[in-house]
N, C-alpha and C positions, 0 to 999 in steps of 0.2 A: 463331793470327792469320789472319782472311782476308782475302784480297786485295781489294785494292777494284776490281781488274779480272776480277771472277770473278760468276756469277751470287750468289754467297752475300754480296757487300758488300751492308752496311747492315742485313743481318740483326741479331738482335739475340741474342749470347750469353748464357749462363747458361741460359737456357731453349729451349724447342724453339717455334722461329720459321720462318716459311714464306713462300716465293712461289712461285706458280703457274708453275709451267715455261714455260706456251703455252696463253695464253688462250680462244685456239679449236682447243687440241687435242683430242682426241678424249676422250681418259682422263685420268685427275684424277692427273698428276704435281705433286710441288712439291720446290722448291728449301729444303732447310731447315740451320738450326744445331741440333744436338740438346745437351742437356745439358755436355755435356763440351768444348763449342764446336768439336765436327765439324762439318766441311762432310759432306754428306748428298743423297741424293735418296730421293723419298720417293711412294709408289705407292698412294693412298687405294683402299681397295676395300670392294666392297659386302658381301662373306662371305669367310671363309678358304678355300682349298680345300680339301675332303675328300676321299681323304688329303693331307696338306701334300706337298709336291712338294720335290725333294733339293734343296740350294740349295749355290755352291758355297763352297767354304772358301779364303781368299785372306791371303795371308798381311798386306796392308796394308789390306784389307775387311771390313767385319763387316754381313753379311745376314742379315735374321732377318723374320721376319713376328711380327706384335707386333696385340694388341688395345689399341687406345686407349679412352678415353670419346666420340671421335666416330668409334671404327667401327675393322675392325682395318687394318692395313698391312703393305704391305713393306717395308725401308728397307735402302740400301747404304750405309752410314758411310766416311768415310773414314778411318782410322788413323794415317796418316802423311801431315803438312802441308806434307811438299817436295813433295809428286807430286800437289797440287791440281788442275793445270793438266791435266797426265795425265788426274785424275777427272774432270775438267768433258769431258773428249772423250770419255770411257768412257760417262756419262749420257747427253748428248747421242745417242750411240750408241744406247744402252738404248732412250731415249724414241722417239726413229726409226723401230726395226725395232717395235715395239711400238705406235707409232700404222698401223701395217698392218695389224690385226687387227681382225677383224667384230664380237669380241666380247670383254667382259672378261677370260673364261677363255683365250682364243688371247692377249690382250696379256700377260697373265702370265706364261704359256708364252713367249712371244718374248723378255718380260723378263729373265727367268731363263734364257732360253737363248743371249741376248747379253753375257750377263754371261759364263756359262761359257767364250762364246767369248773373252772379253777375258782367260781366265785365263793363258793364256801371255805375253800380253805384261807383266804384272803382276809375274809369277814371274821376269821378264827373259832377253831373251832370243841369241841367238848373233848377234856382230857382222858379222857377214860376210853378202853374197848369195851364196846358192848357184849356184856357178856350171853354166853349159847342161848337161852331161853332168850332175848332180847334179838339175836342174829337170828333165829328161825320164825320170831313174828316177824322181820323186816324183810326175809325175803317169802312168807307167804303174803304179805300184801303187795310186794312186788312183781309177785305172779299175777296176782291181780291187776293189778296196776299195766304190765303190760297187755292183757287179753282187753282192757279200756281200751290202752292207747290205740290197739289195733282196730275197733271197732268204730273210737267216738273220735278220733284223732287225740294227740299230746295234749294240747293248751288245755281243753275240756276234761279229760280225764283225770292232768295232774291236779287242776282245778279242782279235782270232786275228791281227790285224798286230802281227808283232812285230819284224820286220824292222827297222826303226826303231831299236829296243834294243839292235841288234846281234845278233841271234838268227841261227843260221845261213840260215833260208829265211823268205821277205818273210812267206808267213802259214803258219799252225799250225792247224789245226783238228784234229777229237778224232780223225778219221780219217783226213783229209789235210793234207798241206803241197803249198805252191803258190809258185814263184819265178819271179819279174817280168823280163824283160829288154825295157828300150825300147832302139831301134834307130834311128838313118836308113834312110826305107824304100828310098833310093837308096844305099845303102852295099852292098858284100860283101856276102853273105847269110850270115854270121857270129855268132853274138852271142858275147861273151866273158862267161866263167865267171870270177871273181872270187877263189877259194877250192875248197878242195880239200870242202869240205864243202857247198858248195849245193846240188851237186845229186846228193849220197850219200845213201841210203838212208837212213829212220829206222825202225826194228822198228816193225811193225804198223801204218803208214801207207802209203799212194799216196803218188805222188808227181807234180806237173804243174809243168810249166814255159809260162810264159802270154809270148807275145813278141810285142810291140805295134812298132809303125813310128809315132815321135814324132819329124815333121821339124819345123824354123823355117820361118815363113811373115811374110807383109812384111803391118804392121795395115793393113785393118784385121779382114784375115780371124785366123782361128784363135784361142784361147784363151790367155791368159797363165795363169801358175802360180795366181797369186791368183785367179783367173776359176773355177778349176777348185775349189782350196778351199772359193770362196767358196756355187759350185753345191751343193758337199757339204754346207755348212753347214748350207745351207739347207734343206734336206730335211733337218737333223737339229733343226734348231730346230723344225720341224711334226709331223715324229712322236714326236723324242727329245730332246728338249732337253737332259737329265740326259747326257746322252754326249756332250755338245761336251767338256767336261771331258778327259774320255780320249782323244776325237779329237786335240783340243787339245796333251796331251800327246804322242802322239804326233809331230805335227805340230813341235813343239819336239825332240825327241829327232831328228828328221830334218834339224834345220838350220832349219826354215823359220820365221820371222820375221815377222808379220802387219803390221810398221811398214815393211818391207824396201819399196820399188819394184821391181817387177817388168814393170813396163808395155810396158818395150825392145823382151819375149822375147815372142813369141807363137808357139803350137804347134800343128800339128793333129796329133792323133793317133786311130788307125785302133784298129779292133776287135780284141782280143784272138786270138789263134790258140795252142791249148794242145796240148802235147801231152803223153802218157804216159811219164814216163820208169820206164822198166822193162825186163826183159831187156838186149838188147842193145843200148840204147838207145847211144849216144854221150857216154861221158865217160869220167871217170877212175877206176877203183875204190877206194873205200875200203874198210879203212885204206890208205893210202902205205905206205912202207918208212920205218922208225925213222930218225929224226933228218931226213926232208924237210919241208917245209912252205913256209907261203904259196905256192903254186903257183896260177898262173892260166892260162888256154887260151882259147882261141875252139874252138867247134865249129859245122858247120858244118850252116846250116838242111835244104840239101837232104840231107844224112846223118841227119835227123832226120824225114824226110818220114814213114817207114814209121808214126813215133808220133804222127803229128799225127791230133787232131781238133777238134770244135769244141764250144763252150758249153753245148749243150742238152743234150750226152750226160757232159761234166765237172757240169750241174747236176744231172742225174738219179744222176750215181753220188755227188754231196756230198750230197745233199738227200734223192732218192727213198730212198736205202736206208739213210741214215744222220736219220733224222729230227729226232733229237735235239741235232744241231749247231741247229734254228732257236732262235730265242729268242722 
């Protein structure tokens, strides 16, 4: 059944029925009923792409690029008719970021890459906001997260945050791990350790601990959490659309909630400062003694001075010598 408060009223069932999204839109969206009386939208185009491009899998969506007798398409069905209303905000969405684009090929690309972005909220998502100490670790490992994707490319980088998952260190690469602590840059010069394992050794990797100063600022200076997502996105819909997906997921495995308001919080946060942990470095050895655990600590940044360096010479030992981390 569709609603008569929805662009799909009036359409007409049993067959595949159409209205024009936006008359003077750029690109040839329409609002349609398909066979099985979905609500639908519906992405006319001039040729398929060669090669079809990964499209995402949703558990209440069905995308597919399809050749009709007036030329082929793309179409995002909807599956399940409680969450109509849901849909019509997800197209609307789709159609948006998609009339931004120069040309056919870039609207398809944004098509499909706002789609992937809408995959977490589809899959449903953790009721809670994350609270401040929880939004200043998410966006120092997202500073992280982007200075990867700029070096290793998307797939590889998101691939290497696993922190998210619960893994012991925020990212994993083939020959390093690297662990995030955001800080007040006006606090103790402290940062606390979490775990007896985050900053232990793992056979045959380096090891860097990245410590960024992430304070609250009054709007309408600095970044809110979503602001910061949103920057990432965005660069991932222009070079990689296919990894909002896994961004995405991520992004859900960390608490964060793309319906959540975030607006209150805004953040500035400061440039990464890494350092080596190695030798003598300042923590606690592993293994413990049998039968301890969850143990947490602060240690203390100027005890950490001797291993500090900075980005260019952590990107030359991930990248220079390890080449095959890029993607």
């Amino acid at each position: 059944m569709i609603l008569n408060n929805t662009p799909w009223a009036g359409l007409e069932a049993g067959k595949v029925d159409t209205r024009r999204v936006n008359a003077s839109g750029r690109w040839n969206f329409f609002w349609a009923v398909l066979t099985r009386s979905d609500a639908a939208l519906v992405l006319q185009l001039s040729q398929l792409p060669n090669p079809l491009l990964d499209l995402p899998k949703l558990r209440s969506l069905d995308i597919h690029f399809q050749t009709l007798p007036g030329g082929p398409i793309l179409y995002i069905r909807l599956n399940d008719a409680a969450q109509v209303e849901l849909f019509e905000t997800l197209c609307r969405d789709v159609v948006a970021a998609a009339e931004t684009a120069e040309d056919e090929v870039a609207a398809l690309q944004k098509a499909i890459g706002r789609t992937f972005r809408w995959h977490h909220l589809l899959r449903g998502g953790k009721d809670d906001l994350l609270q401040e100490e929880a939004q200043k670790g998410l966006i120092g490992e997202l500073k992280i997260l982007k200075l990867l994707v700029e070096n290793m490319g998307a797939k590889a980088a998101i691939e290497a945050w696993t922190g998210p998952s619960g893994a012991p260190k925020d990212f994993e690469l083939r020959s390093d791990c690297i662990e995030v602590k955001a800080r007040r840059g006006a606090s103790q010069p402290f940062v606390k350790i979490s775990n007896e394992y985050q900053l232990a050794e793992v056979e045959g990797r380096r090891l860097w601990l990245a410590v960024l100063a992430v304070d609250r600022v009054q709007p309408p200076n600095g970044l809110t959490l979503a602001d910061h997502v949103a920057g990432l996105t965005r660069a991932l819909e222009c070079s990689a659309p296919s990894a909002i997906k896994e961004f995405d997921l991520r992004l859900a495995d960390a608490g964060y909630d793309p319906m959540h308001d975030y607006s209150a919080w805004h953040w500035q946060a400061s440039e990464a400062e890494f350092h080596a942990v190695e030798g003598n470095f300042p923590r606690l050895s592993a293994p413990v003694p049998l039968g301890v655990s969850h143990l947490s600590y602060s240690v203390s940044l100027d005890a950490c001075a001797p291993f500090r360096t900075d980005w260019a010479i952590v990107r030359a030992t991930l990248f220079e010598e390890g080449a095959d981390e890029r993607a």
